[in-house]
Each structure stands twice: as structure tokens, then as C-alpha cells.
N, CA, C and O atoms as a DFTB+ gen file, in Angstrom:
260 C
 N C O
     1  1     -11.821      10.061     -21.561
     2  2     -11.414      11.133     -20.675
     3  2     -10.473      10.570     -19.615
     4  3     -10.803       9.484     -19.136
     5  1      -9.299      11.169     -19.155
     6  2      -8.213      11.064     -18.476
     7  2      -8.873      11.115     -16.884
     8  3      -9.312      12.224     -16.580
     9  1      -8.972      10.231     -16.018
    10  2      -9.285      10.195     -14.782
    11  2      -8.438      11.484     -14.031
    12  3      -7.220      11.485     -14.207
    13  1      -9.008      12.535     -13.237
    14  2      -7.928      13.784     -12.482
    15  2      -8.103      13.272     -11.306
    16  3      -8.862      12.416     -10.853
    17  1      -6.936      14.205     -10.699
    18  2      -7.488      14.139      -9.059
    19  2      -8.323      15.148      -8.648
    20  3      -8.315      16.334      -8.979
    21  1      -9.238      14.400      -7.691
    22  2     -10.302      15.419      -7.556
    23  2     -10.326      16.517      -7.161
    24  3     -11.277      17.298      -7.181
    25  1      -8.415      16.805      -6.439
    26  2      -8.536      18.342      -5.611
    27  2      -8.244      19.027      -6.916
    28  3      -8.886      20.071      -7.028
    29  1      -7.600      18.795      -7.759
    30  2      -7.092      19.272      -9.038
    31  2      -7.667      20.608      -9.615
    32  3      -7.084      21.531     -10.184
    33  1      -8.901      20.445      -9.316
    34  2     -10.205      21.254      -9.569
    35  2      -9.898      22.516      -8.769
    36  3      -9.678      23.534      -9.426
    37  1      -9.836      22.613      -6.950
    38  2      -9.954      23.415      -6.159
    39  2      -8.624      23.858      -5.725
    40  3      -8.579      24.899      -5.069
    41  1      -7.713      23.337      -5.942
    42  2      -6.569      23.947      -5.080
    43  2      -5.758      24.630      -6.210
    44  3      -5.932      24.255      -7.369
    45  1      -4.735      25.779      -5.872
    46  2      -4.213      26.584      -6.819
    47  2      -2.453      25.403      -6.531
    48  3      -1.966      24.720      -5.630
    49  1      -2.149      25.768      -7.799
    50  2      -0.818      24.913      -7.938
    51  2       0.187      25.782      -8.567
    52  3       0.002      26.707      -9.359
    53  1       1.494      25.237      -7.982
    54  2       2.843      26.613      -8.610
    55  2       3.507      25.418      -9.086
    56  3       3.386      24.265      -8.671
    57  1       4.187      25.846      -9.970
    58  2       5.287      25.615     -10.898
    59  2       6.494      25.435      -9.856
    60  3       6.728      26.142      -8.876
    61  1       7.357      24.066     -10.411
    62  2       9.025      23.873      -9.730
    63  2       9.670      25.627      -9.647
    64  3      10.225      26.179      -8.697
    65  1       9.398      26.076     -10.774
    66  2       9.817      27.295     -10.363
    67  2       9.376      27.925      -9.674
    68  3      10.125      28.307      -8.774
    69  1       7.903      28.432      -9.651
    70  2       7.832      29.769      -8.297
    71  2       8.294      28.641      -7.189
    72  3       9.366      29.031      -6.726
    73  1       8.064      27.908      -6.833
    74  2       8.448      27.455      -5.446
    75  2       9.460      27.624      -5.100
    76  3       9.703      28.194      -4.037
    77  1      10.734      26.985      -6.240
    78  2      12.184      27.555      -5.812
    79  2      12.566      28.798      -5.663
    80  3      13.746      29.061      -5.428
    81  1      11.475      29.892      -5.797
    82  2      11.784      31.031      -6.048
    83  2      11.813      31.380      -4.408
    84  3      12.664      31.962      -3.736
    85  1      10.251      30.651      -3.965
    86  2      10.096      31.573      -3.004
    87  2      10.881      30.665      -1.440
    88  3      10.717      31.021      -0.274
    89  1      11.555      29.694      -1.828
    90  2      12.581      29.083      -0.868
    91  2      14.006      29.455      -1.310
    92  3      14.952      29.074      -0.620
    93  1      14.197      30.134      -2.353
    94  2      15.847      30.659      -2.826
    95  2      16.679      29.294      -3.649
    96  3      17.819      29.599      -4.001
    97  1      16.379      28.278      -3.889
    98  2      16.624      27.047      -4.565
    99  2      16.826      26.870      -5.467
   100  3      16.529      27.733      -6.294
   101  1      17.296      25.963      -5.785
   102  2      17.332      25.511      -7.657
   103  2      15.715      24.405      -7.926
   104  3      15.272      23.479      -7.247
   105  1      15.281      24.951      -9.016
   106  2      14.348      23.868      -9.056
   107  2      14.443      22.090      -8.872
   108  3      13.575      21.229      -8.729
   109  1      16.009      22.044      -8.960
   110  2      15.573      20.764      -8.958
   111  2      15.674      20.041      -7.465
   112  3      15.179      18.975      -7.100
   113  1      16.438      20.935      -6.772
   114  2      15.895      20.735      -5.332
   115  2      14.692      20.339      -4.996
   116  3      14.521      19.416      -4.200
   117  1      13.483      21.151      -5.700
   118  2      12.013      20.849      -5.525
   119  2      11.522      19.713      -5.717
   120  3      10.616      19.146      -5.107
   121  1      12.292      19.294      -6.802
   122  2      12.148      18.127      -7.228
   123  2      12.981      16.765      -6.431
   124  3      12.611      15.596      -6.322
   125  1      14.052      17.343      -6.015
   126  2      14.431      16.520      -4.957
   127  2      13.465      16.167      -3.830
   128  3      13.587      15.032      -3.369
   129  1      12.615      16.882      -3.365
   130  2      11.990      17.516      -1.869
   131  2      10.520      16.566      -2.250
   132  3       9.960      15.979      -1.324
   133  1       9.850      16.455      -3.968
   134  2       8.808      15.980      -3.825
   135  2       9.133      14.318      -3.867
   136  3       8.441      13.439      -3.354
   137  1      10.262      14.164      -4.552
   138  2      10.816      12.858      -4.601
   139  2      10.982      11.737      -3.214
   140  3      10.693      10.567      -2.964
   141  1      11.707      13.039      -2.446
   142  2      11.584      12.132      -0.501
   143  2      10.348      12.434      -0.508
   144  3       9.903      11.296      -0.654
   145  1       9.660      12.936      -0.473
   146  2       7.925      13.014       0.153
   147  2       7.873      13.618       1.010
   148  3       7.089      13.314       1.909
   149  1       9.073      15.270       1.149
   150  2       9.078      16.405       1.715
   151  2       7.839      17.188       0.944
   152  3       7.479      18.148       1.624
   153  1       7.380      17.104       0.198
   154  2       6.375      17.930      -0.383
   155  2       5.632      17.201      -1.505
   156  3       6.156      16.329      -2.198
   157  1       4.327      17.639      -1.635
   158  2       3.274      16.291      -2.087
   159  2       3.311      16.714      -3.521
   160  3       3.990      17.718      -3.304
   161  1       3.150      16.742      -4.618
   162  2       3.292      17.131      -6.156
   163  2       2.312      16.232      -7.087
   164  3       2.260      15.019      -6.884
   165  1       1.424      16.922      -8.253
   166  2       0.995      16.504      -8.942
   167  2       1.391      16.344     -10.309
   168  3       1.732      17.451     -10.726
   169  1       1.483      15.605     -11.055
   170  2       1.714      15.974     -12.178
   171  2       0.912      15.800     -13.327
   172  3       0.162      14.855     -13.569
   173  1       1.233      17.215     -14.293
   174  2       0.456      17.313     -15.165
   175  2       0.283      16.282     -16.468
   176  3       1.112      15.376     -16.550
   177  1      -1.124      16.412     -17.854
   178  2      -1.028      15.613     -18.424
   179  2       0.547      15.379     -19.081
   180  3       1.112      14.296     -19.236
   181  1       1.000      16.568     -19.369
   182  2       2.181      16.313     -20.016
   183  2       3.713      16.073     -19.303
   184  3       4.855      16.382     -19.643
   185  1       3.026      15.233     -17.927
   186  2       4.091      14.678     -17.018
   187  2       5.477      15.941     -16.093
   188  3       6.592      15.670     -15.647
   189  1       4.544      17.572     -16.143
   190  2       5.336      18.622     -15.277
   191  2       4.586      18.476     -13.949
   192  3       3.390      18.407     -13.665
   193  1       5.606      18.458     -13.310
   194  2       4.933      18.523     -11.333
   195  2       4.604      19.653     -11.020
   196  3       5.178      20.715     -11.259
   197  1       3.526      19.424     -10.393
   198  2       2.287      21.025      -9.743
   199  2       2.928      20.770      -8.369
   200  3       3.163      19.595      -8.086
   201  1       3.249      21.765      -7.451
   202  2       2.587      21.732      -6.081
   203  2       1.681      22.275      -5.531
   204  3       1.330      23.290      -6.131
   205  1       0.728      21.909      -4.004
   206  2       0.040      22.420      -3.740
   207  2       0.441      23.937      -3.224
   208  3       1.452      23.909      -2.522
   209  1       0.039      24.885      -3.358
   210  2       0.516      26.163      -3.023
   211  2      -0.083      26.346      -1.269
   212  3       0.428      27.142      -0.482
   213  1      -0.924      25.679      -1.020
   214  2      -1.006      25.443       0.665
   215  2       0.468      24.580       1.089
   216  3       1.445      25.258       1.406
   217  1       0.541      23.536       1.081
   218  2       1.537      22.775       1.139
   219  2       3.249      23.605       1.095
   220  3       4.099      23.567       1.984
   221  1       3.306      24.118       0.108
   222  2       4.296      25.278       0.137
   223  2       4.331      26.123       0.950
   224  3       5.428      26.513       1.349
   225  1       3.003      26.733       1.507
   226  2       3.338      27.574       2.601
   227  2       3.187      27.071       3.568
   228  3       3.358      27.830       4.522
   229  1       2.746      25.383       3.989
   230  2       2.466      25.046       5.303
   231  2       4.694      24.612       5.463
   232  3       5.283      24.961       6.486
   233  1       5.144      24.189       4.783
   234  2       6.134      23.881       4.571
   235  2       7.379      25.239       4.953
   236  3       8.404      25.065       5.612
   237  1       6.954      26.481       4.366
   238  2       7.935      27.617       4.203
   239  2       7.708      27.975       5.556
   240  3       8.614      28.665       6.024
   241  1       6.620      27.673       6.450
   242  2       6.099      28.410       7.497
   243  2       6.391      27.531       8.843
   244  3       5.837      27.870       9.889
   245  1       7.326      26.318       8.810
   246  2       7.190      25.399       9.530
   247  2       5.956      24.344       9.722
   248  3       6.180      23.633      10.701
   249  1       4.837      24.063       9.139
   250  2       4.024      23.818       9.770
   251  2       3.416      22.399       8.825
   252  3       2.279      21.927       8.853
   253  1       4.675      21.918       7.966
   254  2       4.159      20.784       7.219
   255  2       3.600      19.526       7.844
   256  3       3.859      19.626       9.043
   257  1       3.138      18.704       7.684
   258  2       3.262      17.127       7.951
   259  2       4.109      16.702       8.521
   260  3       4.177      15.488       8.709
């Protein structure tokens, strides 16, 4: 069995896309953004990046890290 992270379980996660959706972006901006460590990202077994959907709105709302 594949070791997860443990929030993996509890927190809801969006797709490069809804996120760019809901900042007006190109996805790969997002991917730019988790790359500086503007935004924290998981990725899945088959190596696609999750974000936290808190994180997204602490971020859209001013109120990141």
C-alpha cells in the first residue's frame, strides 16, 4: 500500500482547472504558483496536482501564508 498524506482523507481538493477558473488564469499559471510555493499542491497517484480548496480561498481572499 502507497503511504498518503494524512490530510488527503479530510480536505476537499480542486483540479489545476477549477482553480484557474475561479482566478481567470491559464492552468498552467497554477502550476506556476504551486511551483514558487505560492500555493501548497498534492499530487495524485498518477502524478496530477490537487489543491487544497481552503488554501485557494485563503489565497483568492487575501489571507494566504
Amino acid at each position: 500500500m502507497t503511504p498518503r498524506h494524512p490530510e488527503e482523507d479530510t480536505i476537499e481538493l480542486m483540479t489545476p482547472a477549477e482553480v484557474a477558473k475561479v482566478f481567470r488564469v491559464a492552468p498552467k499559471t497554477v502550476t506556476q504558483w504551486a511551483e514558487s510555493g505560492k500555493l501548497r499542491s498534492f499530487r495524485t497517484l498518477g502524478g496530477h496536482r490537487r489543491y487544497p480548496t481552503s488554501e485557494v480561498m485563503n489565497l483568492l481572499y487575501g489571507t494566504a501564508r
